[in-house]
LUMZAKOL-55710 format. One record per residue (C-alpha): x, y, z; residue number from 1. Coordinates in nm, 3 decimals. Layout:
% residues N
+---------+---------+---------+-----+
|       X |       Y |       Z |   i |
+---------+---------+---------+-----+
|       X |       Y |       Z | NUM |
...
+---------+---------+---------+-----+
//
This chain:
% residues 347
+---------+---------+---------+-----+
|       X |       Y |       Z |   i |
+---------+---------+---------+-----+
|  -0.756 |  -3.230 |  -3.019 |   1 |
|  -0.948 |  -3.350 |  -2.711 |   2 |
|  -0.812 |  -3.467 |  -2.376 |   3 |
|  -0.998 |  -3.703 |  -2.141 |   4 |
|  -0.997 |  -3.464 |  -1.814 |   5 |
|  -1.244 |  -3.714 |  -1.583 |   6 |
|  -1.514 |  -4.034 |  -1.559 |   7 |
|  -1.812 |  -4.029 |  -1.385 |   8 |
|  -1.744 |  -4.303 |  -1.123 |   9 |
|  -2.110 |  -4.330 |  -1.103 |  10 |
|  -2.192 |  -4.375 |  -1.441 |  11 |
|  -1.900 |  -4.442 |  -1.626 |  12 |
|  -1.933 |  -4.137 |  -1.845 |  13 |
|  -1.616 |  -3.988 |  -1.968 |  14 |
|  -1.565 |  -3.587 |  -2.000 |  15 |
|  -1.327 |  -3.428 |  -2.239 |  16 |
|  -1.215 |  -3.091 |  -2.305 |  17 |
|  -1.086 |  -2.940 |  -2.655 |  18 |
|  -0.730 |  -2.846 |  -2.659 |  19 |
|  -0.488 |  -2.566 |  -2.675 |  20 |
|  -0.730 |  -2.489 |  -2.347 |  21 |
|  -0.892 |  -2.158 |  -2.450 |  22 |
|  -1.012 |  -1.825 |  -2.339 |  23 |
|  -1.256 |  -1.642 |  -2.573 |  24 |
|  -1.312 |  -1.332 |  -2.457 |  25 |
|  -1.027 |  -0.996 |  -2.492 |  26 |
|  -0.939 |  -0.988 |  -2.111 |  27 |
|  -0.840 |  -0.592 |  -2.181 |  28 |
|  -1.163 |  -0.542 |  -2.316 |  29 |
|  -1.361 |  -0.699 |  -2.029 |  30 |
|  -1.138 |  -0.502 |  -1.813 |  31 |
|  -1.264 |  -0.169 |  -1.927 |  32 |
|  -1.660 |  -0.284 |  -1.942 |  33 |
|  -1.630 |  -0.403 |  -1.589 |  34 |
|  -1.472 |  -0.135 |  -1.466 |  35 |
|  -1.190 |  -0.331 |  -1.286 |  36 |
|  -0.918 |  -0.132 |  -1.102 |  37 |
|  -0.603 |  -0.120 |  -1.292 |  38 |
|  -0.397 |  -0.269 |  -0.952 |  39 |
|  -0.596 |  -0.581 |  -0.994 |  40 |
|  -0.314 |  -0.817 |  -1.153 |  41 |
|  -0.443 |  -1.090 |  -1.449 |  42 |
|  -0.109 |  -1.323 |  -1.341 |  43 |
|  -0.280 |  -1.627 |  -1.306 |  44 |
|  -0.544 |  -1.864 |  -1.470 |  45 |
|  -0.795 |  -1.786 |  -1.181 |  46 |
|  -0.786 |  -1.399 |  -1.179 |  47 |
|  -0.881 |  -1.423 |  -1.563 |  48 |
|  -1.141 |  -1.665 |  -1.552 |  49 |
|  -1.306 |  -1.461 |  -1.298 |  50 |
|  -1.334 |  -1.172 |  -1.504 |  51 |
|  -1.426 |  -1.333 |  -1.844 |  52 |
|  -1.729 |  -1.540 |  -1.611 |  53 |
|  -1.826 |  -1.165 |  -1.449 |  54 |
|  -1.832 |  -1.034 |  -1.815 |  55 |
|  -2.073 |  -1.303 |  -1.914 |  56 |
|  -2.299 |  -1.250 |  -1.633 |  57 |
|  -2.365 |  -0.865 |  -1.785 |  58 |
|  -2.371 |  -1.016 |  -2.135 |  59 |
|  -2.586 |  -1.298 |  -2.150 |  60 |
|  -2.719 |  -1.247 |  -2.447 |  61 |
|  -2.417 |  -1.275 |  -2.640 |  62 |
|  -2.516 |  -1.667 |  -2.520 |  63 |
|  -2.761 |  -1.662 |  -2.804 |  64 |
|  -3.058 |  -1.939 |  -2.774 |  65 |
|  -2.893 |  -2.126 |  -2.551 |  66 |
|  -3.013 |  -1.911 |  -2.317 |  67 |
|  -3.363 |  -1.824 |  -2.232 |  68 |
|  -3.321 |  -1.570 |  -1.988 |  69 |
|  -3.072 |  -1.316 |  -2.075 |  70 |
|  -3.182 |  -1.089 |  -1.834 |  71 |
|  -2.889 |  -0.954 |  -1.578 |  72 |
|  -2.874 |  -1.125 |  -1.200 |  73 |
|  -2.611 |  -1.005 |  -0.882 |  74 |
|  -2.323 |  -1.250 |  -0.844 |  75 |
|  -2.046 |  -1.227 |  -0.601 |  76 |
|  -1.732 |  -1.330 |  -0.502 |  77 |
|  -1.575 |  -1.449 |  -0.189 |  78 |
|  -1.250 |  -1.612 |  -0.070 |  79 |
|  -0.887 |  -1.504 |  -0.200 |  80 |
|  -1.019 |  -1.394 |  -0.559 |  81 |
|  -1.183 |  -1.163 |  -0.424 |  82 |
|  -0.952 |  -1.025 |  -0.191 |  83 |
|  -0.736 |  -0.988 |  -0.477 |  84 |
|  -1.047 |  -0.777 |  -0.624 |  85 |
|  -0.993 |  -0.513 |  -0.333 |  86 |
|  -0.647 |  -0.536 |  -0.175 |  87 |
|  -0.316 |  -0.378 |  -0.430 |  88 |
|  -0.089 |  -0.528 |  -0.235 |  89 |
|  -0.228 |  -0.903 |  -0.268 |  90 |
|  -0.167 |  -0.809 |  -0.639 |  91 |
|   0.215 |  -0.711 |  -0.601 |  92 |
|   0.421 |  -1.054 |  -0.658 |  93 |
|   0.706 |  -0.842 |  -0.389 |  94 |
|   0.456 |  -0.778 |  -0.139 |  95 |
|   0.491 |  -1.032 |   0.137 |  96 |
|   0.112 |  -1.119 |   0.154 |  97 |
|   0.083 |  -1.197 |  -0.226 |  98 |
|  -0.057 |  -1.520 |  -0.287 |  99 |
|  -0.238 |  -1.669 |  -0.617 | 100 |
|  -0.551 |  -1.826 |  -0.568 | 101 |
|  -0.660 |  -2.152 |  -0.747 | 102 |
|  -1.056 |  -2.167 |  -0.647 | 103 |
|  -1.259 |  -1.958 |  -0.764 | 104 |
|  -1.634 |  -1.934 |  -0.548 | 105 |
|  -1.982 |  -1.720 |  -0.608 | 106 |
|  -2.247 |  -1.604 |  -0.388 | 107 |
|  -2.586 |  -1.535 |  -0.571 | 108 |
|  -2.928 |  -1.442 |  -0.421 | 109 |
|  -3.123 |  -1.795 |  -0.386 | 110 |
|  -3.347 |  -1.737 |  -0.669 | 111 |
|  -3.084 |  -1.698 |  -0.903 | 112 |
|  -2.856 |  -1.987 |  -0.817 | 113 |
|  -2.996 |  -2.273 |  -1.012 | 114 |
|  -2.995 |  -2.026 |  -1.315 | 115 |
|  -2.617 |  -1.890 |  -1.253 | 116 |
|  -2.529 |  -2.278 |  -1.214 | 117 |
|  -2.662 |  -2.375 |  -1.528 | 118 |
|  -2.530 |  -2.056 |  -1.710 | 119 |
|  -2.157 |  -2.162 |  -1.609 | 120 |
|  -2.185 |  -2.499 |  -1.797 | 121 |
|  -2.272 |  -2.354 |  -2.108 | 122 |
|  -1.984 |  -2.082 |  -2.096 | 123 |
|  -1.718 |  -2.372 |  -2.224 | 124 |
|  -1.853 |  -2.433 |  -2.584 | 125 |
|  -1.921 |  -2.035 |  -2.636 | 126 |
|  -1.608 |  -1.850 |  -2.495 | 127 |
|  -1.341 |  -2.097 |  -2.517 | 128 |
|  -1.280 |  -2.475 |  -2.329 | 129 |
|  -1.128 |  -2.238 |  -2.001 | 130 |
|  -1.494 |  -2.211 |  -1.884 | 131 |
|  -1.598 |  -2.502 |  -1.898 | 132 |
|  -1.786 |  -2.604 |  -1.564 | 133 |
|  -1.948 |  -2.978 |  -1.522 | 134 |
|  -2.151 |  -3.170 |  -1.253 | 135 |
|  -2.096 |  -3.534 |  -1.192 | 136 |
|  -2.382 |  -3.738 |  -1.060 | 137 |
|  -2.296 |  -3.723 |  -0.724 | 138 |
|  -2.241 |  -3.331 |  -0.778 | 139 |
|  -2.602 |  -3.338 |  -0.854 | 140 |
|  -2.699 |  -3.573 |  -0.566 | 141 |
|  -2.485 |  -3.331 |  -0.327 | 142 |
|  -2.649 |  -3.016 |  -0.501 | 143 |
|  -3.017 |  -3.150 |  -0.490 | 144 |
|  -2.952 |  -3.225 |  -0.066 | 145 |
|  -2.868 |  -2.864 |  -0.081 | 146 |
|  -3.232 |  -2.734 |  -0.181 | 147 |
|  -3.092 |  -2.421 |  -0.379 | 148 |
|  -2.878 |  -2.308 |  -0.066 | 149 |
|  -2.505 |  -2.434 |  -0.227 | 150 |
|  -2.408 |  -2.541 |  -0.580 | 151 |
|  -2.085 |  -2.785 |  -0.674 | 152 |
|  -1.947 |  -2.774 |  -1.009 | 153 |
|  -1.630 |  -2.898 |  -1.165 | 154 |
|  -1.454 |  -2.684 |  -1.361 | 155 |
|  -1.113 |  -2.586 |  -1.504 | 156 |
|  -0.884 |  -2.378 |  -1.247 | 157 |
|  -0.534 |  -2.420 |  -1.467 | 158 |
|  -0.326 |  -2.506 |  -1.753 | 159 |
|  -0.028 |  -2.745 |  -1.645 | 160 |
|   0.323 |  -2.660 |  -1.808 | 161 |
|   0.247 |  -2.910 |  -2.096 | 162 |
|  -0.097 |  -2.745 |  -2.183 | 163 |
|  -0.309 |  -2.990 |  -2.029 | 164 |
|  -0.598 |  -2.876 |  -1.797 | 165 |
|  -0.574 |  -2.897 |  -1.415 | 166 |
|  -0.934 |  -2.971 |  -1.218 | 167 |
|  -1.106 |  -2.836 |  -0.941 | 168 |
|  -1.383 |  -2.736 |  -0.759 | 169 |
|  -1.610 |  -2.420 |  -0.793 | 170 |
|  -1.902 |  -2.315 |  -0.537 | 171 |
|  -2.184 |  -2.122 |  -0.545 | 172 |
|  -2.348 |  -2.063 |  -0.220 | 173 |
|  -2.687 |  -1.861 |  -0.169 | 174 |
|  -2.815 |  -1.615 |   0.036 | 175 |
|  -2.576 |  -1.726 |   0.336 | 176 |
|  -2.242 |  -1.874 |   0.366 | 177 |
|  -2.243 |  -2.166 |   0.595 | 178 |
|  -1.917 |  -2.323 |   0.705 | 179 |
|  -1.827 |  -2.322 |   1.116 | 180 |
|  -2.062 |  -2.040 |   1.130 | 181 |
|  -2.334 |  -1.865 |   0.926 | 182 |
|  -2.256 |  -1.539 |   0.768 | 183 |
|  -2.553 |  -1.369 |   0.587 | 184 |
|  -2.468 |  -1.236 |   0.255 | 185 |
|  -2.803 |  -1.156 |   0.073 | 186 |
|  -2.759 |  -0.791 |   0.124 | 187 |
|  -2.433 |  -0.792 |   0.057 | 188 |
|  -2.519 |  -0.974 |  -0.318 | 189 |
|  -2.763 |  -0.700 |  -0.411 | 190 |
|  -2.473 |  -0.420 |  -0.389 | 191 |
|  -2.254 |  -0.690 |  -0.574 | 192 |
|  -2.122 |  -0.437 |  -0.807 | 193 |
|  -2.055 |  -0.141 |  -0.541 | 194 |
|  -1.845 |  -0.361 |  -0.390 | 195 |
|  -1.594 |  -0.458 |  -0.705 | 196 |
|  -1.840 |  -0.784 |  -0.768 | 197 |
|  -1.732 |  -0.912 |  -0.412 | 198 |
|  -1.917 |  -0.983 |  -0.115 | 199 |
|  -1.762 |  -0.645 |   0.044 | 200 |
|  -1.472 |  -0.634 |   0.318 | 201 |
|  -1.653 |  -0.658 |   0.594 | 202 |
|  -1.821 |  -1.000 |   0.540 | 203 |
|  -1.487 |  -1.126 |   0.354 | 204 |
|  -1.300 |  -1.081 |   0.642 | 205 |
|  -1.601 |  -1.228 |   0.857 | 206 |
|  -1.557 |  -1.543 |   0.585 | 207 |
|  -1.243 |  -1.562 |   0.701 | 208 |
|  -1.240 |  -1.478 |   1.081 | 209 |
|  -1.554 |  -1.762 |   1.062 | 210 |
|  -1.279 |  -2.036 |   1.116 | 211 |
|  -1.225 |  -2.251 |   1.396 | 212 |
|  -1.131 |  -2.617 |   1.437 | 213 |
|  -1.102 |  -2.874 |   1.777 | 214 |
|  -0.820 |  -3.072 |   1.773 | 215 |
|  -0.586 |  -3.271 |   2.020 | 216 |
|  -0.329 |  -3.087 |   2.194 | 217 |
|  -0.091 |  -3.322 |   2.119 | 218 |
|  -0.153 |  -3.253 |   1.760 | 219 |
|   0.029 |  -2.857 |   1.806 | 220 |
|   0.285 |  -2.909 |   1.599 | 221 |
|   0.506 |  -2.612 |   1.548 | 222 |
|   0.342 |  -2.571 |   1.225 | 223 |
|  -0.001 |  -2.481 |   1.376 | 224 |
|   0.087 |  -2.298 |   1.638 | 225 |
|   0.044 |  -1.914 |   1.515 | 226 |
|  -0.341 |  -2.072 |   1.419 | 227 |
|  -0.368 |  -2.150 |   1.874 | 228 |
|  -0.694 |  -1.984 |   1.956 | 229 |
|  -0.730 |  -2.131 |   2.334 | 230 |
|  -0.689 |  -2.479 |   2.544 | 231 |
|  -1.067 |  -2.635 |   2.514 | 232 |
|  -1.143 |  -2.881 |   2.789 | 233 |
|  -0.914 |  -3.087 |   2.942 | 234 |
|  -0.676 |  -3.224 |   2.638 | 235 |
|  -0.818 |  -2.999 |   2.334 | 236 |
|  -0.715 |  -2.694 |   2.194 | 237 |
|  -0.892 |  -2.484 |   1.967 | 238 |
|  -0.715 |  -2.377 |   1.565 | 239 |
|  -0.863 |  -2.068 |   1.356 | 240 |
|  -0.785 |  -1.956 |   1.052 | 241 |
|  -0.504 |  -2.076 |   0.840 | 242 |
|  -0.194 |  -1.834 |   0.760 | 243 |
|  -0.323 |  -1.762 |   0.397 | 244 |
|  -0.616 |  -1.655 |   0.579 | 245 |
|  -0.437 |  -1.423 |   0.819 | 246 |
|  -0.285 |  -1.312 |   0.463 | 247 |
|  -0.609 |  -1.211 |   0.310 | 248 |
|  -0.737 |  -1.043 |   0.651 | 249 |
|  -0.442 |  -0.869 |   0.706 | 250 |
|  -0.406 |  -0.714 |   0.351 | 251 |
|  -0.739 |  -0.582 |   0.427 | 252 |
|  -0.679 |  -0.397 |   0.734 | 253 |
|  -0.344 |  -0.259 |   0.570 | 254 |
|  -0.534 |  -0.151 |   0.230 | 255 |
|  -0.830 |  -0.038 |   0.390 | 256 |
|  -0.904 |   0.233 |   0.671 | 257 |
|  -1.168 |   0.186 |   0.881 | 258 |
|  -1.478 |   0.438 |   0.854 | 259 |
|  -1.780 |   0.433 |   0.654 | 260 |
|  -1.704 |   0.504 |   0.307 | 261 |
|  -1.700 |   0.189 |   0.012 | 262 |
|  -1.316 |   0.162 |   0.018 | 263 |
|  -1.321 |   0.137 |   0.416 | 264 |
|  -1.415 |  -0.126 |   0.649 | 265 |
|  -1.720 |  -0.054 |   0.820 | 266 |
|  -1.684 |  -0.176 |   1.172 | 267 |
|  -2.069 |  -0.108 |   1.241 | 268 |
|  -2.145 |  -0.361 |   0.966 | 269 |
|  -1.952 |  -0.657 |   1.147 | 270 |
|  -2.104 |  -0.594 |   1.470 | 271 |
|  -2.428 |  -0.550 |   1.383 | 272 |
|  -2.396 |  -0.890 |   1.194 | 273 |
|  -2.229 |  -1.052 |   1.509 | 274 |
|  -2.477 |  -0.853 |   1.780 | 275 |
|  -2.744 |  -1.152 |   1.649 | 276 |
|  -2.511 |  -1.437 |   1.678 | 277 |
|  -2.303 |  -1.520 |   2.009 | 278 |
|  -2.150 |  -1.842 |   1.837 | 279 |
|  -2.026 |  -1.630 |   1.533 | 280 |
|  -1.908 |  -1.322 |   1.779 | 281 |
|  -1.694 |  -1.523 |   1.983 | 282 |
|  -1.472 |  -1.714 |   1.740 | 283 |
|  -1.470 |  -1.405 |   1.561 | 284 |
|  -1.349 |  -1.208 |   1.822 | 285 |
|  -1.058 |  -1.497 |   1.907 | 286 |
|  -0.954 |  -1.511 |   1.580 | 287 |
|  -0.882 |  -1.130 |   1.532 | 288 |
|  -0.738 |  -1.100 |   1.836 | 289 |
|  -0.525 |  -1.373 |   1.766 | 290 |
|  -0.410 |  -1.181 |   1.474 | 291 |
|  -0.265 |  -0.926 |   1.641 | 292 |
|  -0.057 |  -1.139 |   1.839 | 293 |
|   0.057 |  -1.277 |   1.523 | 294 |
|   0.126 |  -0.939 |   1.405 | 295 |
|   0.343 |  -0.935 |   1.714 | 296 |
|   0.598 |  -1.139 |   1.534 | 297 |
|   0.773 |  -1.188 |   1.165 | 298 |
|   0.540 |  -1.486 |   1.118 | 299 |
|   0.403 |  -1.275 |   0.815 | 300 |
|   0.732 |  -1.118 |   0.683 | 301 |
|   0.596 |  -0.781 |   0.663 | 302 |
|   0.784 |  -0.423 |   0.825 | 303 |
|   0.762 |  -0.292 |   1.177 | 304 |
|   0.546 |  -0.022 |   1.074 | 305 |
|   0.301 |  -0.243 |   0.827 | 306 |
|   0.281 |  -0.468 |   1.130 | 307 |
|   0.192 |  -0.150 |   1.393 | 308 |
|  -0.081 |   0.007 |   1.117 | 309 |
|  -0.239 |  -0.380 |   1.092 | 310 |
|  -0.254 |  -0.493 |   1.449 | 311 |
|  -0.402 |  -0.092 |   1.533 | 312 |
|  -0.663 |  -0.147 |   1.337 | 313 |
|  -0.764 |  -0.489 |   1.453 | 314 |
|  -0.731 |  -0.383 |   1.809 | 315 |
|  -0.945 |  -0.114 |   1.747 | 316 |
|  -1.215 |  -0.300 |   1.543 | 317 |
|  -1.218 |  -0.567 |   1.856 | 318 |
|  -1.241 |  -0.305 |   2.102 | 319 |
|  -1.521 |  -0.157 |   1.930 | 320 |
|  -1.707 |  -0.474 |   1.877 | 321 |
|  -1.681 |  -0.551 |   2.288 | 322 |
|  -1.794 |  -0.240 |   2.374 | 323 |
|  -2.064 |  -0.213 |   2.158 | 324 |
|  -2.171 |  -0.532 |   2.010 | 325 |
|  -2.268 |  -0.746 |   2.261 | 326 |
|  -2.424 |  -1.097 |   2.172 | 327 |
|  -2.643 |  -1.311 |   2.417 | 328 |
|  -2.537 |  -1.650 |   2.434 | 329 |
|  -2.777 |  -1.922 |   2.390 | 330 |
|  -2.932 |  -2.041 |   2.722 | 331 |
|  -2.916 |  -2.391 |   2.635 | 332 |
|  -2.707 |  -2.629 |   2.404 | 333 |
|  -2.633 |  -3.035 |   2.342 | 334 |
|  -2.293 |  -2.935 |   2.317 | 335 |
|  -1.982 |  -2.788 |   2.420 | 336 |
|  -1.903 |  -2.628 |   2.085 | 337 |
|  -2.050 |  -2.343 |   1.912 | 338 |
|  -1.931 |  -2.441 |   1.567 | 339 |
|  -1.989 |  -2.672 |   1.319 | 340 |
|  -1.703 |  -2.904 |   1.229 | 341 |
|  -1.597 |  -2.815 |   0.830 | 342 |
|  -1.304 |  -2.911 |   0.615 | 343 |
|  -1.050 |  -2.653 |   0.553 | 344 |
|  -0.911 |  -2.539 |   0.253 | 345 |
|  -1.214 |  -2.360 |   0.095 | 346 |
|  -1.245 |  -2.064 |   0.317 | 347 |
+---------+---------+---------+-----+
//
């Protein structure tokens, strides 16, 4: 049986996807060829896509002729899946910082992006209607601005309770991830699988910490206020990151010690990246150390001494970053800002 999931409103062409929705792959079996840690939980429709899609990427020629290059390429992730890759305790449904992701994003070296985009729409009729990915014309418009820097597909993130497939975005982004700030990642791909197929913890939590957002002060509602970097101007203030955000970054710095080894957070790696960018530094900087006044209070639900271990470890990462990583600032600008303006929701 097929269902109707979307029309091109360009074109008037209608998509539909085969039902029961399907998975085609053993998720135990990809498991143990990927290598994935044993804490990383396979609760929700996201967390198992992600692994069957990292499974194809080292298999590709199980895609037969459909593909003509079966030959393996670095793919990453970033954003909450990937957290989820590296932090237990975002995988413990009891831990207070558990949250399930619904988008699923990929960073891939440039060369390889038009190539991992087209591999993702073919997954669907090969491994099972879960995978299916699709562009509509304006996805293609949006993609072709792009030049090979960002990718937009449609795709399947969910199964609603009566079986029927829920819709969504996925990205792919290459060589750099550009939102308020830019945050190179090409390095980072090439070492995709030392770092549990994820962009590593230092530049997640820079994806993260990469948030900022000008609105009016009147607009602090009590909602927004643990997100209150600083007052901008004379009737602004100035939001960072949102409190699944502060989730994410703060699971990091409680998983995670910092030093030098793979499992730690390498503090030299986030200030070398922000020594060559005063823009990126600073909101950087006022988001972290907004953290740890957040960590000040219950806003987060966790203990007294999960709170003291998180907001030590920030302070020290920001201490070391002012002391050592200094940025010049640009002598001149056209504006007041140092960001650019972005829509939340997909950081």
């Amino acid at each position: 049986m097929s269902f109707h999931v979307f029309t091109d409103p360009d074109i008037g062409e209608s998509t539909k996807i085969q039902l029961p929705v399907t998975l085609k792959v053993n998720l135990e079996e990809a498991r143990r060829d990927l290598k994935i840690p044993h804490f990383v939980s396979l609760d929700n429709f996201a967390m198992k896509k992600t692994l069957l899609i990292f499974w194809v990427t080292k298999n590709l020629d199980k895609l037969g002729k459909e593909i003509e290059d079966a030959s393996k390429f670095p793919v990453s992730l970033f954003g909450g899946v990937a957290f989820r890759f590296l932090c237990p305790r975002m995988n413990d449904p009891t831990d207070p910082l558990y949250r399930i992701p619904n988008d699923v994003d990929y960073a891939v070296l440039k060369e390889d992006g038009s190539r991992f985009s087209s591999t993702l729409q073919l997954l669907g009729s090969k491994f099972g209607s879960g995978l299916s990915h699709w562009t509509f014309r304006r996805d293609r418009v949006f993609n072709g601005f792009r030049r090979g820097t960002r990718y937009r597909l449609r795709c399947v993130t969910g199964i609603d309770a009566n079986g029927a497939p829920l819709m969504g975005l996925t990205d792919i982004v290459c060589d750099t991830l550009s939102f308020c700030h830019e945050v190179p990642l090409r390095d980072a791909i090439k070492l995709t699988d030392e770092n549990a197929y994820t962009i590593g913890l230092e530049r997640l939590i820079l994806s993260k910490t990469q948030f900022i957002k000008r609105v009016p002060r009147e607009q602090l509602v009590e909602e927004v206020k643990p997100r209150f970097l600083e007052n901008f101007g004379d009737s602004d203030a100035l939001l960072g990151m949102e409190p699944k955000d502060m989730r994410d970054v703060t699971a990091a710095f409680l998983d995670h010690e910092l030093g030098r080894s793979p499992d730690q957070i390498n503090v030299e790696i986030i200030g070398k990246l922000l020594e060559n960018n005063w823009g990126l530094r600073r909101t950087v900087l006022l988001n972290l150390t907004n953290l740890t006044r957040v960590l000040s209070t219950d806003f987060l639900g966790l203990n007294k001494d999960e709170l003291e271990l998180a907001r030590e470890r920030i302070q020290t990462t920001v201490k070391i970053i002012n002391e050592k990583y200094v940025a010049k600032r640009p002598r001149f600008s056209f504006s007041s800002e140092w960001w650019e303006s972005v829509d939340e929701g997909r950081t």
